[in-house]
PAPA-587915 format. One record per residue (C-alpha): residue number from 0; residue in one letter; x, y, z. Coordinates in steps of 0.05 Angstrom, whole numbers, plus 5000, padded with zeros to 4 digits. Example, Ala and Ser with C-alpha at 12.3 -4.5 7.8 and 13.67 -1.06 7.14 Angstrom:
2
[0,'A',[5246,4910,5156]];
[1,'S',[5273,4979,5143]];
REM end
This chain:
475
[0,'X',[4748,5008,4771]];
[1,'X',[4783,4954,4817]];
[2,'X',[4818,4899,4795]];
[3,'X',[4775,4845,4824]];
[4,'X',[4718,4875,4786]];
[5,'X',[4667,4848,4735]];
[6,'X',[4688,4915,4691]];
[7,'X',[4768,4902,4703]];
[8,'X',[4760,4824,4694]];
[9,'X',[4726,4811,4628]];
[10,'X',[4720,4874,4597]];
[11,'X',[4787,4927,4607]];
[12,'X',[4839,4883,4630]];
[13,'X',[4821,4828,4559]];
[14,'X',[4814,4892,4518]];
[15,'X',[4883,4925,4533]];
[16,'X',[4919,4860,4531]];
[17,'X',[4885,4854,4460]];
[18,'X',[4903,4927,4429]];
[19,'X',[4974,4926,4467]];
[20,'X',[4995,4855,4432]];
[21,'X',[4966,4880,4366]];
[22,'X',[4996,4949,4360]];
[23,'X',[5083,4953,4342]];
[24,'X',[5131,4954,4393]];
[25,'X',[5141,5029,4386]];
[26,'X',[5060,5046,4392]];
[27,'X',[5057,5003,4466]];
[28,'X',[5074,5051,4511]];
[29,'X',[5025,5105,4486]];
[30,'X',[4970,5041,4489]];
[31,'X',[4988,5034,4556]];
[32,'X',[4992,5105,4576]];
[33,'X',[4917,5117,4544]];
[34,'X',[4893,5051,4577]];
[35,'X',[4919,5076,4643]];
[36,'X',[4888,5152,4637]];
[37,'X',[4814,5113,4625]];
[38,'X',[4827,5074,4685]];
[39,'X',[4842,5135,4728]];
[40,'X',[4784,5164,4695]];
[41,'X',[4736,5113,4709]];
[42,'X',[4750,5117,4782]];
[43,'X',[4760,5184,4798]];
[44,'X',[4724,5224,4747]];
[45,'X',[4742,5294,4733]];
[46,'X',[4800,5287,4787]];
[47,'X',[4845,5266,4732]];
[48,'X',[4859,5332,4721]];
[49,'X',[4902,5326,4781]];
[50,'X',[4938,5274,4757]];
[51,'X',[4944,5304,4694]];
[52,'X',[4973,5366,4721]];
[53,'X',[5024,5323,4770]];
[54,'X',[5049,5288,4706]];
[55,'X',[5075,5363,4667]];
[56,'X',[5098,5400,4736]];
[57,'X',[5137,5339,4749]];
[58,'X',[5161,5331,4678]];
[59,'X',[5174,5403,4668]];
[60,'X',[5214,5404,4734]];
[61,'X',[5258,5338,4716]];
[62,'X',[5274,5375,4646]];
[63,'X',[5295,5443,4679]];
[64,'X',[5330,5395,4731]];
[65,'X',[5379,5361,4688]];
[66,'X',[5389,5418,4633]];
[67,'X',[5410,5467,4697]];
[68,'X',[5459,5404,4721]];
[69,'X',[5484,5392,4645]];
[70,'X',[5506,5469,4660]];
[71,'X',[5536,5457,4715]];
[72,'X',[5496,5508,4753]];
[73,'X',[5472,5462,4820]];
[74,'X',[5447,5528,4856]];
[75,'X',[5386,5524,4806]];
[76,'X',[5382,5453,4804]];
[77,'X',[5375,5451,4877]];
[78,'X',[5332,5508,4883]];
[79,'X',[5282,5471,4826]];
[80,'X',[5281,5406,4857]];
[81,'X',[5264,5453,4920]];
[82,'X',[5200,5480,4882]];
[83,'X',[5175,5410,4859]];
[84,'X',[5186,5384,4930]];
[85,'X',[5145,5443,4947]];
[86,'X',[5090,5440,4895]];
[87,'X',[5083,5367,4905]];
[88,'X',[5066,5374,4970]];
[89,'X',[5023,5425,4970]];
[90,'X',[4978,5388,4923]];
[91,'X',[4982,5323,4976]];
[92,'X',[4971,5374,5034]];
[93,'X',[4910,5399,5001]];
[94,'X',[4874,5354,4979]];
[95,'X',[4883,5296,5030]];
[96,'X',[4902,5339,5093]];
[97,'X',[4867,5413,5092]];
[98,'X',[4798,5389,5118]];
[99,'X',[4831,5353,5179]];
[100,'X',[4883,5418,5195]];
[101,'X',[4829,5462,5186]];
[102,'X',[4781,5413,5238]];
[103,'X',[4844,5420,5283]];
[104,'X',[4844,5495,5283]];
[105,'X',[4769,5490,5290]];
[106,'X',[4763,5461,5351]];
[107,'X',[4808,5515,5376]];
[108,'X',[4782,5570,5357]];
[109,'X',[4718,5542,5386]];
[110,'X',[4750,5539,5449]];
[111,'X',[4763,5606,5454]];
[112,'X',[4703,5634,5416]];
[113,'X',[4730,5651,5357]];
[114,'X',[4691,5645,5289]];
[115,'X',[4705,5575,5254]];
[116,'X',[4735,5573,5185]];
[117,'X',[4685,5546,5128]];
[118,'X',[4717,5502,5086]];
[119,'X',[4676,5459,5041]];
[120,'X',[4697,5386,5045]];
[121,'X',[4756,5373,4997]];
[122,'X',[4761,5305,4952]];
[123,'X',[4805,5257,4963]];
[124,'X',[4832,5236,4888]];
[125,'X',[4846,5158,4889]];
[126,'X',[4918,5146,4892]];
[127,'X',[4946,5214,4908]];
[128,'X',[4991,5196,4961]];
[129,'X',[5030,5132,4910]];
[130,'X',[5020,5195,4847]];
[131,'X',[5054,5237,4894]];
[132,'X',[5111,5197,4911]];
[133,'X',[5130,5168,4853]];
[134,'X',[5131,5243,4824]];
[135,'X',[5176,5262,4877]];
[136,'X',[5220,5211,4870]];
[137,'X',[5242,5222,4799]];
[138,'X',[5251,5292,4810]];
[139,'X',[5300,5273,4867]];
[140,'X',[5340,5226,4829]];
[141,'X',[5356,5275,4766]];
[142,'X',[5383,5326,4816]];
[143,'X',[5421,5261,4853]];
[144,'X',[5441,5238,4778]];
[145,'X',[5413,5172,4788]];
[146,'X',[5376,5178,4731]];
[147,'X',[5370,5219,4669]];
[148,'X',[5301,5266,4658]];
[149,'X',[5254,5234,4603]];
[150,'X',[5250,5269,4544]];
[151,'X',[5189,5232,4529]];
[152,'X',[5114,5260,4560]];
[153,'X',[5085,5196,4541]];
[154,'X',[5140,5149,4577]];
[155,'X',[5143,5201,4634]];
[156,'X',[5069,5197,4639]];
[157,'X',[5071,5122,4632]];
[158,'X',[5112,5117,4696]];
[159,'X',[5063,5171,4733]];
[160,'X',[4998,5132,4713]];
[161,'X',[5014,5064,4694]];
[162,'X',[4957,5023,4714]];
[163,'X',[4975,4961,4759]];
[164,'X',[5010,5002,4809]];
[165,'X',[4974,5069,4794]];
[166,'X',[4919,5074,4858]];
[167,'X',[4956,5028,4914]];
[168,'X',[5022,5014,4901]];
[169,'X',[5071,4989,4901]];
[170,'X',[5118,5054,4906]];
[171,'X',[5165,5049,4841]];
[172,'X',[5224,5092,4828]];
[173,'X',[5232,5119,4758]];
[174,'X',[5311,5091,4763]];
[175,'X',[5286,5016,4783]];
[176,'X',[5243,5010,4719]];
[177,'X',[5269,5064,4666]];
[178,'X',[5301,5012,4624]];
[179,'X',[5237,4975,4617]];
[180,'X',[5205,5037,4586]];
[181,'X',[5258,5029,4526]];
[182,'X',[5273,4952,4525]];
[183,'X',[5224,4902,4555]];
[184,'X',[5210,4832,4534]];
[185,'X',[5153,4796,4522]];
[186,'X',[5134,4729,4519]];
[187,'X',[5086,4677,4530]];
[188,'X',[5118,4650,4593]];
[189,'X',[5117,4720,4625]];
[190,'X',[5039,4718,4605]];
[191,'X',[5039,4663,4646]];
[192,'X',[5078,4677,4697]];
[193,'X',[5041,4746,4697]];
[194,'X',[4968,4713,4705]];
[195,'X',[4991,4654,4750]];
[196,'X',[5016,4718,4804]];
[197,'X',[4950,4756,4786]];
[198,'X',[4902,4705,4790]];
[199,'X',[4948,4691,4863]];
[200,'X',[4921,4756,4883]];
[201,'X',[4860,4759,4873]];
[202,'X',[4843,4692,4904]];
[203,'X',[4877,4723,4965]];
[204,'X',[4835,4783,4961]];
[205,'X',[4762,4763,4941]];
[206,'X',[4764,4685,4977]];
[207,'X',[4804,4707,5038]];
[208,'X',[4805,4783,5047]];
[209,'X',[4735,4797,5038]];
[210,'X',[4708,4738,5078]];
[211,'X',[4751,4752,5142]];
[212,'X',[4721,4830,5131]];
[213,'X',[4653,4808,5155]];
[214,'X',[4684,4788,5219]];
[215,'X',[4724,4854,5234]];
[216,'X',[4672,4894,5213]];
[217,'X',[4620,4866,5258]];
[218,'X',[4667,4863,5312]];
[219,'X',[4699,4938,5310]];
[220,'X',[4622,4959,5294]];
[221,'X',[4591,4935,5358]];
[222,'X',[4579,4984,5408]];
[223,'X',[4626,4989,5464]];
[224,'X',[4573,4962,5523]];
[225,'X',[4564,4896,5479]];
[226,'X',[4637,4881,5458]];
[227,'X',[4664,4821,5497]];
[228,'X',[4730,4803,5501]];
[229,'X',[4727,4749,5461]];
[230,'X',[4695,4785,5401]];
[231,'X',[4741,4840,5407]];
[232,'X',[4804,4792,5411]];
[233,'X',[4768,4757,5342]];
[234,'X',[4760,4828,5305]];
[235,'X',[4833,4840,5325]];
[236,'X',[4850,4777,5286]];
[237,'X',[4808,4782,5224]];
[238,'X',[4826,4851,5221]];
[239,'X',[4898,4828,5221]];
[240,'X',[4891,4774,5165]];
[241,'X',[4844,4818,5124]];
[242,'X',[4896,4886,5120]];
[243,'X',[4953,4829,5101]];
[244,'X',[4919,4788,5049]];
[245,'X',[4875,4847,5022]];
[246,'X',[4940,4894,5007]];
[247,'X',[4993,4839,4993]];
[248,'X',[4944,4813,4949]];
[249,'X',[4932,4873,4913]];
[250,'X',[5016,4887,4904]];
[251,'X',[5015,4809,4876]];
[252,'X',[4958,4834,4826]];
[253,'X',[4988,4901,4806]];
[254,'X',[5057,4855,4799]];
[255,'X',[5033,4803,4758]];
[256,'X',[4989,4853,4717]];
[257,'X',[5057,4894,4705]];
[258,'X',[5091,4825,4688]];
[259,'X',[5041,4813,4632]];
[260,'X',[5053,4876,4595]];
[261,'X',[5128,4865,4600]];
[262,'X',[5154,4900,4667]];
[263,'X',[5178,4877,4731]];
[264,'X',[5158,4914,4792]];
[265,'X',[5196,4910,4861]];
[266,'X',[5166,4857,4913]];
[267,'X',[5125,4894,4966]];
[268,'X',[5115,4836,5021]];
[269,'X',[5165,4783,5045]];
[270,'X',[5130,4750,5097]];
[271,'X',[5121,4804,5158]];
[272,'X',[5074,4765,5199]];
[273,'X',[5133,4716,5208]];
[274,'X',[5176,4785,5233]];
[275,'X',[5227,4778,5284]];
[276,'X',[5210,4846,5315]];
[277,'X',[5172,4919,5296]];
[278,'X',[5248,4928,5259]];
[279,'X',[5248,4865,5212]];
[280,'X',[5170,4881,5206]];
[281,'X',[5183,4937,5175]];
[282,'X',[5229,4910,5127]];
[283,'X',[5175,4858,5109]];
[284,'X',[5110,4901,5102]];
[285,'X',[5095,4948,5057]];
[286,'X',[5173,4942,5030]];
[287,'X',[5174,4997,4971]];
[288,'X',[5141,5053,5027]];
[289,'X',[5186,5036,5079]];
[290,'X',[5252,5046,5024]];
[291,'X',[5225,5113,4997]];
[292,'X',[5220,5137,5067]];
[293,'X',[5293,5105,5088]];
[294,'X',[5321,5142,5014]];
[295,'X',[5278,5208,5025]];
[296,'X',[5271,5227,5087]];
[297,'X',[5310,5186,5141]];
[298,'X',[5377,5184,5101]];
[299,'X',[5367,5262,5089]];
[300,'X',[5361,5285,5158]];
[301,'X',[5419,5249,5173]];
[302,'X',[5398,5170,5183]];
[303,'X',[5438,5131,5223]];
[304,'X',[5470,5200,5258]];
[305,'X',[5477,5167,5333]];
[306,'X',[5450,5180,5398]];
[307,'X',[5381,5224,5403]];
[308,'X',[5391,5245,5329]];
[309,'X',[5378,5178,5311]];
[310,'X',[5324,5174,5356]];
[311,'X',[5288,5236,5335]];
[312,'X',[5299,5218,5254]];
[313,'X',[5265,5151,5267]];
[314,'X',[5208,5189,5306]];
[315,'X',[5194,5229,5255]];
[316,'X',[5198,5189,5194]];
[317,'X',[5146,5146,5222]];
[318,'X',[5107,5199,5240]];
[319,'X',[5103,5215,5174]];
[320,'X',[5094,5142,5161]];
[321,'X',[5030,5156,5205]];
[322,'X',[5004,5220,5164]];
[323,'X',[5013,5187,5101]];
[324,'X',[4961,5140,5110]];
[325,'X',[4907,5190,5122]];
[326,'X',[4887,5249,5153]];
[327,'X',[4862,5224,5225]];
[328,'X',[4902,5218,5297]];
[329,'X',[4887,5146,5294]];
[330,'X',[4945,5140,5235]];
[331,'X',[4984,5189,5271]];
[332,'X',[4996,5145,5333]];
[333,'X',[4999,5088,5299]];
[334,'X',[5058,5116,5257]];
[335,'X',[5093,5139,5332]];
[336,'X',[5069,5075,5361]];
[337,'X',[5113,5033,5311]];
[338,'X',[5170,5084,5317]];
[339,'X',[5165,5076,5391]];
[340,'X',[5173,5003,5391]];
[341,'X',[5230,5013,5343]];
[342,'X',[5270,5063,5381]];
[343,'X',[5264,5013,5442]];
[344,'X',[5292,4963,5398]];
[345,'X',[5348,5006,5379]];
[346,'X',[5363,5027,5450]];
[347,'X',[5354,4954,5478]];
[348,'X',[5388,4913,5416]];
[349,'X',[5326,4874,5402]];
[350,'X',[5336,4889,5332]];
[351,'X',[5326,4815,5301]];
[352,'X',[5334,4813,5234]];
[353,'X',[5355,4739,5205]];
[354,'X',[5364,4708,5273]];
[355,'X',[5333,4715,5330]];
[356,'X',[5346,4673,5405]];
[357,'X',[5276,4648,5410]];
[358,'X',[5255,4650,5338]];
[359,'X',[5180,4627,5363]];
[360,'X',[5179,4675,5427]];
[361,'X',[5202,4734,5372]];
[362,'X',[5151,4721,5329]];
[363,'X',[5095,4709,5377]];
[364,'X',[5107,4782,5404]];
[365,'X',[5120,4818,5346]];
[366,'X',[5060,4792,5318]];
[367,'X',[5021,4810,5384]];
[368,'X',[5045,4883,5376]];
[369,'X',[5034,4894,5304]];
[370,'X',[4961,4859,5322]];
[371,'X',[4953,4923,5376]];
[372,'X',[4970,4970,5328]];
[373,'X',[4921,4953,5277]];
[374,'X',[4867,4965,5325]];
[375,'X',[4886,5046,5314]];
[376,'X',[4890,5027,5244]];
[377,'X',[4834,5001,5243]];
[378,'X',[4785,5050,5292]];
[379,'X',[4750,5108,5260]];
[380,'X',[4774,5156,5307]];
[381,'X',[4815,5158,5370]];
[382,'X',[4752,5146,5421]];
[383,'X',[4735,5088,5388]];
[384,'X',[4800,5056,5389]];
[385,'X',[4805,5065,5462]];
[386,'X',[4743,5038,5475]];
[387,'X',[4765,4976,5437]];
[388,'X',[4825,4972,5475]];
[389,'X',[4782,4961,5540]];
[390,'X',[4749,4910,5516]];
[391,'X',[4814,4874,5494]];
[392,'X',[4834,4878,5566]];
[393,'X',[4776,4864,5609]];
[394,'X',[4760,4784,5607]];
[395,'X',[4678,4804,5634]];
[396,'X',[4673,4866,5587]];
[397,'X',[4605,4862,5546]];
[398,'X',[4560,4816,5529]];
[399,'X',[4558,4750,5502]];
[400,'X',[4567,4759,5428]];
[401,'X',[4529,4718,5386]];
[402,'X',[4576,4689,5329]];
[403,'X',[4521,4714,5272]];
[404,'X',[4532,4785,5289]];
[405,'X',[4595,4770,5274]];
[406,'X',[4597,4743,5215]];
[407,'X',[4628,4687,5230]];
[408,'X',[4584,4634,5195]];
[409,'X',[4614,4566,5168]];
[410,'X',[4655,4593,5104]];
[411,'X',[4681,4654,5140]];
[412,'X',[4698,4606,5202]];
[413,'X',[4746,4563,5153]];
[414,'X',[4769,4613,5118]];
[415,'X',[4790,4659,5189]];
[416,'X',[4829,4582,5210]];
[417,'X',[4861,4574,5136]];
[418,'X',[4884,4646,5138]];
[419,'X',[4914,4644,5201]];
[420,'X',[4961,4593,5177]];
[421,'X',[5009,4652,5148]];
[422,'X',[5018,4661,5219]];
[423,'X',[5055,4596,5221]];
[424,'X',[5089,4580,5160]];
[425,'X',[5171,4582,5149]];
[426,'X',[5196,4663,5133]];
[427,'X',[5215,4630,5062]];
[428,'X',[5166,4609,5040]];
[429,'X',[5126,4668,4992]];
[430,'X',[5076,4630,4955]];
[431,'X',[5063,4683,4909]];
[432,'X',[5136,4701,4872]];
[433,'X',[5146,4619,4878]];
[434,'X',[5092,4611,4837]];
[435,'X',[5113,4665,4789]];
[436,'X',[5192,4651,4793]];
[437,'X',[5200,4585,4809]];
[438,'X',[5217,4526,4752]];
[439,'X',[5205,4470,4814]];
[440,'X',[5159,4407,4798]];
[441,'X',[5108,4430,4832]];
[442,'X',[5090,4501,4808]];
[443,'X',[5057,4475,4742]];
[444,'X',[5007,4428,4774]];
[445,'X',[4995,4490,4829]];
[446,'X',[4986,4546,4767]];
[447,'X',[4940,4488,4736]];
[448,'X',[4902,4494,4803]];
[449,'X',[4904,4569,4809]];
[450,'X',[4868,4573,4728]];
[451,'X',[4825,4512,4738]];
[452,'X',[4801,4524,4808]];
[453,'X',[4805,4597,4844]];
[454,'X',[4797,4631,4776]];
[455,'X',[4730,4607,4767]];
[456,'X',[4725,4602,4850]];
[457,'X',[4737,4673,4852]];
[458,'X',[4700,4690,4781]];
[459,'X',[4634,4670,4807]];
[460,'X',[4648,4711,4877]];
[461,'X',[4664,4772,4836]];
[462,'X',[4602,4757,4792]];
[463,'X',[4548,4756,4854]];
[464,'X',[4574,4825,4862]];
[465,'X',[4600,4804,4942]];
[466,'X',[4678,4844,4930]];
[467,'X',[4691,4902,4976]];
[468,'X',[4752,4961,4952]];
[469,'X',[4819,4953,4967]];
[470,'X',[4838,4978,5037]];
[471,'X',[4901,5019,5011]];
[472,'X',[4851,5042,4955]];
[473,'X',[4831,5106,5014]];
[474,'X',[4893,5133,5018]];
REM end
């Protein structure tokens, strides 16, 4: 089940609101907690065992955790939080990586004539990588007393499966919510508030996301020999709008959805086509991965150290960066690619955060790089991206494309100009926590828009059945 779903729309989403409202204050999280297990359930099927066995080993650990700290024995603690690092990421290594290791060692031993391994092919449970993470987390902040263990299995399993954030994102740390699980408050303007930022979403998603789609997918599907230059340079571009406004929309969705039921989530985009450089993008995109990562791994093996250790720490936290989003080369030099960029940044001091000397030049060539990248992003497999690569470079590569193979008829052609306006607009302006936040004049004639207009815009789109998945839904 997706959130821009007939199902999601006007059956489960109307449903839980209903039962949650109507049941006492002390009954909600256990409504939310069984609402969130049946929408695991409907997605992934008998995989929510997974999930279900994530929730106790990381509950269990967080218990023994904190009772071997209230002793004052940190040996144990430390060598506990050791065994649910370990556990956890054996489970993640598993199921999303043991089929592409095991292809790797394949293609060696078949190099040297040695029997292959048989390994039947391995699913990939929705969500596992965000499931993962937020299970390590926790764990992690007991043993760094940031936050007490739950006593609770329903509030700890709340925070494991709650819904709106439970398949994509964003990342949330037990210690930014856990007071909400005790004291949140509800009203009718956070309803509102709530809907106007998840309505936001999902016009971003289903009018723009899905409509640029066509366009990258008929370019990056062409064959190499009839690619031009022009319709790889277009792919590039819808590809670029559609991974923005397809996952930012989603985080405003699984935001506003938490804001509804009484939570506030942390922001998970600021802008990062209007970055300064691969360093402020990075601070822009995909904000709650890049902060686990900084908290987890870079600050651990030793962060801002100096000299090559730096260098090597920021190598390999984004190769990591890489692996996490799936089990292919392709994400594995994109992850190096960005830490590349970065370390040059680093060594050459064009670092621009809030200012930059040519503000326009920065953000023209930041936006150019992050553009390249998502071609590897993008690309099935490494092959494929190269190939796309030459056609982004030579002007008489292909043949003439004809715009319908593309998919760029009249609606997708507006839609590819309207998008491309993020490109453009001022780095403060974030339409989506404006409309949620802001008490201005104008936000009550634009929420009046958002219900009247892209509600049923969007409705009828959903309806004819024309919505593709989330991007960040595969890994």
């Amino acid at each position: 089940m997706v959130f821009s779903s007939v199902q999601f729309l006007f059956f489960f989403l109307p449903v839980v609101l209903g039962v949650y409202f109507a049941s006492p204050k002390r009954a909600r999280n256990a409504v939310l907690l069984v609402a969130s297990l049946l929408f695991y359930l409907w997605g992934a099927g008998e995989l929510v065992a997974l999930l279900l066995c994530s929730i106790l080993v990381n509950y269990g650990f967080g218990l023994a955790v904190g009772a071997a700290q209230d002793r004052g024995d940190q040996a144990r603690a430390k060598l506990l939080v050791g065994l649910d690092i370990t556990v956890n990421l054996a489970l993640l290594g598993y199921f999303k990586y043991a089929n592409f290791f095991v292809a790797q060692i394949d293609d060696l031993f078949d190099a040297v004539g040695v029997p292959r391994i048989e390994l039947g092919s391995i699913a990939l449970p929705i969500g596992i990588s965000f499931f993962t993470f937020h299970g390590l987390s926790y764990t992690v902040d007991v043993y760094r007393r940031r936050c007490r263990p739950l006593r609770s299995l329903v509030d700890f399993g709340l925070y494991m499966t709650l819904f709106p954030q439970l398949v994509a994102g964003p990342i949330v740390r037990y210690h930014e919510i856990q007071e909400q699980f005790r004291h949140r408050t509800h009203s009718l303007d956070d309803l509102a508030d709530g809907a106007s930022r998840f309505i936001w979403g999902l016009a971003k998603k289903v009018v723009v996301a899905d409509a640029v789609a066509e366009v990258a997918n008929g370019a990056f599907g062409l064959d190499v020999g009839e690619r031009s230059f022009a319709a790889a340079w277009l792919g590039v571009l819808a590809y670029t709008l559609q991974i923005y406004f397809d996952f930012s929309g989603y985080s405003d969705m699984a935001i506003g959805l938490a804001r509804m039921f009484g939570f506030r989530f942390p922001e998970n985009f600021n802008r990062p086509y209007s970055s300064y450089s691969i360093t402020d993008f990075w601070r822009r995109w995909h904000i709650t991965l890049s902060n686990w990562f900084r908290d987890y791994l870079y600050i651990p093996l030793g962060g801002n150290a100096g000299g090559a250790r730096t260098y090597a720490n920021l190598l390999i936290v984004f190769f990591a960066t890489g692996l996490w989003h799936g089990a292919n080369w392709t994400f594995v030099i994109w992850g190096l690619y960005h830490g590349g960029i970065m370390l040059v940044e680093r060594v050459t001091g064009w670092r621009f955060i809030d200012r930059a000397p040519h503000p326009a030049l920065n953000r023209a060539v930041t936006l150019l790089l992050v553009a390249v990248g998502w071609v590897l992003f993008r690309a099935p497999d490494v092959h494929t991206a190269l190939d796309f690569y030459r056609s982004m470079l030579n002007p008489f590569s292909g043949t003439s494309t004809d715009l319908v193979t593309l998919g760029l008829g009249r609606r997708n052609l507006v839609v590819l100009l309207l998008g491309s306006a993020v490109f453009f607009l001022p780095r403060t302006v974030a339409f989506g926590r404006l409309v949620e936040y802001s008490r201005a004049q104008w936000v009550d004639p634009a929420r009046i828009a958002l219900v009247g207009v892209a509600l049923p815009y969007t409705a009828v789109i959903v309806i004819s059945g024309t919505f593709s998945p989330f991007l960040y839904f595969q890994f």
